[in-house]
C-alpha positions as a printed NumPy array, in Angstrom:
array([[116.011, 101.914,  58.698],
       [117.253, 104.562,  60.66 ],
       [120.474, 106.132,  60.213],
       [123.355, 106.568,  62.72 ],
       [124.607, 109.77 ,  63.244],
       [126.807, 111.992,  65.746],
       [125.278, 113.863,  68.826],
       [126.156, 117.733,  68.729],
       [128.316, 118.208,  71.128],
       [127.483, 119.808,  74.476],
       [128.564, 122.049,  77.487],
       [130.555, 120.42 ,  80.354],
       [128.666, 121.613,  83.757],
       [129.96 , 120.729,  87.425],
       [127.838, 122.039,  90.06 ],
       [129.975, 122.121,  93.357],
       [128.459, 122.418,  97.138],
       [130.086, 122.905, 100.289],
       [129.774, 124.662, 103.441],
       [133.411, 125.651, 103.065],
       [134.205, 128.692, 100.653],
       [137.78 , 126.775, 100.2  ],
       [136.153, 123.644,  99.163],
       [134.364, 125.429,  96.726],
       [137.734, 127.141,  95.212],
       [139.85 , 123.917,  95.325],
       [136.843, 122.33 ,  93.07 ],
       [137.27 , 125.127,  90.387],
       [140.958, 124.836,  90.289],
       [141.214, 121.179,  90.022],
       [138.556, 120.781,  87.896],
       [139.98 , 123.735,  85.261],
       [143.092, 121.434,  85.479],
       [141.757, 118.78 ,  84.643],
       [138.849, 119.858,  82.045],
       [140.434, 123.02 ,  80.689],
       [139.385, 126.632,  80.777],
       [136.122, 127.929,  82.609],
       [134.068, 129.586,  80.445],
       [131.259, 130.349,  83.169],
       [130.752, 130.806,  86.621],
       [127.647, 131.404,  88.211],
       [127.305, 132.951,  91.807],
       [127.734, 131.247,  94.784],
       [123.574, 129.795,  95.593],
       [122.449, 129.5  ,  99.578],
       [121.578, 125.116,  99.387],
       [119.158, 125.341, 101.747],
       [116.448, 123.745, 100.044],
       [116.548, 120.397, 101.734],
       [118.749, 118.918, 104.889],
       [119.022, 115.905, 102.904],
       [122.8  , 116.231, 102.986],
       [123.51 , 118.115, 106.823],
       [124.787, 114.622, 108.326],
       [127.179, 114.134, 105.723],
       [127.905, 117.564, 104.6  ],
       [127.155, 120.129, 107.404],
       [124.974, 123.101, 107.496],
       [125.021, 126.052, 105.587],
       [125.972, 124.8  , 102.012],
       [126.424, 127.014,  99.212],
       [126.476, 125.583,  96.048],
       [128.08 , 126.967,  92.97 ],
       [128.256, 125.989,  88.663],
       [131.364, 125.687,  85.967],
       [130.631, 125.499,  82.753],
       [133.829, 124.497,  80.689],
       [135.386, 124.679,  76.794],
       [135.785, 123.607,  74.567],
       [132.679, 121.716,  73.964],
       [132.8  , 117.688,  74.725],
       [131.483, 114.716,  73.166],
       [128.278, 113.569,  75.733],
       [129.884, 110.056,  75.892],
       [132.17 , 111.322,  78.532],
       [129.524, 111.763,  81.244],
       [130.876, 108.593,  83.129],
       [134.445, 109.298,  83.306],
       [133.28 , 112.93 ,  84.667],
       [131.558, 111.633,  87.209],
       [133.852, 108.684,  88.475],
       [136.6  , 111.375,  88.177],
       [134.2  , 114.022,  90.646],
       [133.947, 111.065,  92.775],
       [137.663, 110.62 ,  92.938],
       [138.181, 114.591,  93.642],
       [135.945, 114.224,  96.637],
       [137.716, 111.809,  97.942],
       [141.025, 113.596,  97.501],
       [139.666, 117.112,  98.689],
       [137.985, 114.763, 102.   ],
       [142.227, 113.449, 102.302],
       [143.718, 116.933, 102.274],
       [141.643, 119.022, 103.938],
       [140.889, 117.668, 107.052],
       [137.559, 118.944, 107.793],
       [135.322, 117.738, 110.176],
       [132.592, 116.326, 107.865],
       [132.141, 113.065, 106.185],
       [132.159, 114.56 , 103.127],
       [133.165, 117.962, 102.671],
       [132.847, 118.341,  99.088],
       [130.32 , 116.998,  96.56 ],
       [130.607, 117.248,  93.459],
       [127.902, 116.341,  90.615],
       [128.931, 116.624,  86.48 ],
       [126.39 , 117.094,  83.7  ],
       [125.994, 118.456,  80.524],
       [123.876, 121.17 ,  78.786],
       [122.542, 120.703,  75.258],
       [120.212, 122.991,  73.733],
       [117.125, 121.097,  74.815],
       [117.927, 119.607,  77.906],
       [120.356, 119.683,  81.295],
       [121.096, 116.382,  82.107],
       [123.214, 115.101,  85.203],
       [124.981, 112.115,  86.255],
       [124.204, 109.783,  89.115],
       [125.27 , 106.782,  91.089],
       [122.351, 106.348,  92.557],
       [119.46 , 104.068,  90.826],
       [115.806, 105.592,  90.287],
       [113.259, 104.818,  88.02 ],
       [113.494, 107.478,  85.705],
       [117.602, 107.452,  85.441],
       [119.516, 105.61 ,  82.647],
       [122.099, 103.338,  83.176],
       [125.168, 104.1  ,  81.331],
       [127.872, 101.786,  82.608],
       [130.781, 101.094,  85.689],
       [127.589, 102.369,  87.994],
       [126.648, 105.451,  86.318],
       [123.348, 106.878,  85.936],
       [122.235, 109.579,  83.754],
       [118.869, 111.925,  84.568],
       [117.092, 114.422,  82.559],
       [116.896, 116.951,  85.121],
       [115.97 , 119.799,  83.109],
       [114.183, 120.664,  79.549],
       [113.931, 123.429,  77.629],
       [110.587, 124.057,  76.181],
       [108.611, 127.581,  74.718],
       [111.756, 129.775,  75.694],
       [112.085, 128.722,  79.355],
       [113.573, 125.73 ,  81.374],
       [111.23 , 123.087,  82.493],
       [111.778, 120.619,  85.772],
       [110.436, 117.321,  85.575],
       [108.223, 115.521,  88.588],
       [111.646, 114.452,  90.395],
       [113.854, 117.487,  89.578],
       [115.467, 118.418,  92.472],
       [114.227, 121.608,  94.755],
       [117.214, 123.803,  94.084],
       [117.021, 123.196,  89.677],
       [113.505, 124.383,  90.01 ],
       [114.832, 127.587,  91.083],
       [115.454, 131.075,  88.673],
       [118.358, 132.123,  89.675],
       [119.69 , 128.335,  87.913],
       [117.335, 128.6  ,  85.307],
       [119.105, 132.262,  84.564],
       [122.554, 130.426,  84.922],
       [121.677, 127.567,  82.198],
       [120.592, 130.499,  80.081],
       [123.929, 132.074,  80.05 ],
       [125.493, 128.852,  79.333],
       [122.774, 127.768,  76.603],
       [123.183, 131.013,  74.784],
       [127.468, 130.422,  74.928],
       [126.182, 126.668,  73.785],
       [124.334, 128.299,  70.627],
       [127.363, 130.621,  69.915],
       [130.099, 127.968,  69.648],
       [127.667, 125.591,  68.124],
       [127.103, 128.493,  65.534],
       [130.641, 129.831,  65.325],
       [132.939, 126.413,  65.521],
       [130.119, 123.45 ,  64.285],
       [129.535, 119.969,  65.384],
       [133.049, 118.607,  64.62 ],
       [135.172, 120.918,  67.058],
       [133.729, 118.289,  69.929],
       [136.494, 117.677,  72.3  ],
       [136.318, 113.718,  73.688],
       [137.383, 115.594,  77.43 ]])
């Protein structure tokens, strides 16, 4: 029989795209309210790698990665996503932008061995988790590099990400090292 035991607990990542630089700067704020202090910030990535989301979202999106402490328990990935939903739909109230939807806004989490994000929409290789939520493995780590998987999006395939989630896996491996399993935070 196998034995039950705690998941280590993991990185909270929100990847944020807009065509709007203000959009972009409301996210980190509300989101560092909300989830507590960024730890890292990558640059600010050209989204031009499909024009999947132009009718909703507009042209010329940038897209741009938080990665937040303390370190969370990996249960939360539904509230963070039905709360991301509920930001969008407050930034799309107060801003008054032309767009359908101005902001989006997609939470995940980073282990060691894996980047995984969270989804409303059903495929066949997502999870359900519950209230509508999907998880995907969208990355893996494997021989010292990150890995995309046959329906990883265009944009995770690229380097400059991949050098990203190596900042925030080596961070990861510090406070995993430094604080141990039990400092998990149930943000």
């Amino acid at each position: 029989m196998g034995a039950i035991g705690r998941h280590d607990p993991v990185l909270l990542i929100l990847a944020a795209f807009s065509r709007h630089d203000a959009a972009l700067d409301w996210a980190r704020e509300t989101a560092s309210d909300r989830w507590g202090d960024i730890e890292l910030v990558s640059e600010r990535f050209a989204f031009d790698q499909t024009s999947y989301y132009e009718e909703s979202m507009g042209s010329g999106l940038s897209k741009q990665f938080f990665a937040f402490r303390p370190l969370v328990d990996p249960s939360g990935l539904v509230d963070w996503k039905h709360a991301a939903i509920a930001w969008e739909d407050e930034y799309r109230r107060q801003a008054g932008h032309s767009e359908p939807r101005p902001l989006n806004l997609d939470p995940g989490y980073l282990t060691q061995a894996k980047l995984v994000l969270a989804s409303t929409k059903d495929r066949d290789h997502r999870l359900y988790l519950s209230r509508g939520i999907y998880a995907e493995g969208t990355l893996y780590y494997h021989a010292g590099a990150w890995t995309a998987r046959p329906w990883t999006y265009p944009d995770y395939r690229q380097a400059e990400y991949h050098r990203f989630f190596d900042r925030c896996r080596e961070y990861l491996r510090r406070q995993l090292r430094a604080e141990g399993p039990e400092t998990a935070s149930h943000s």
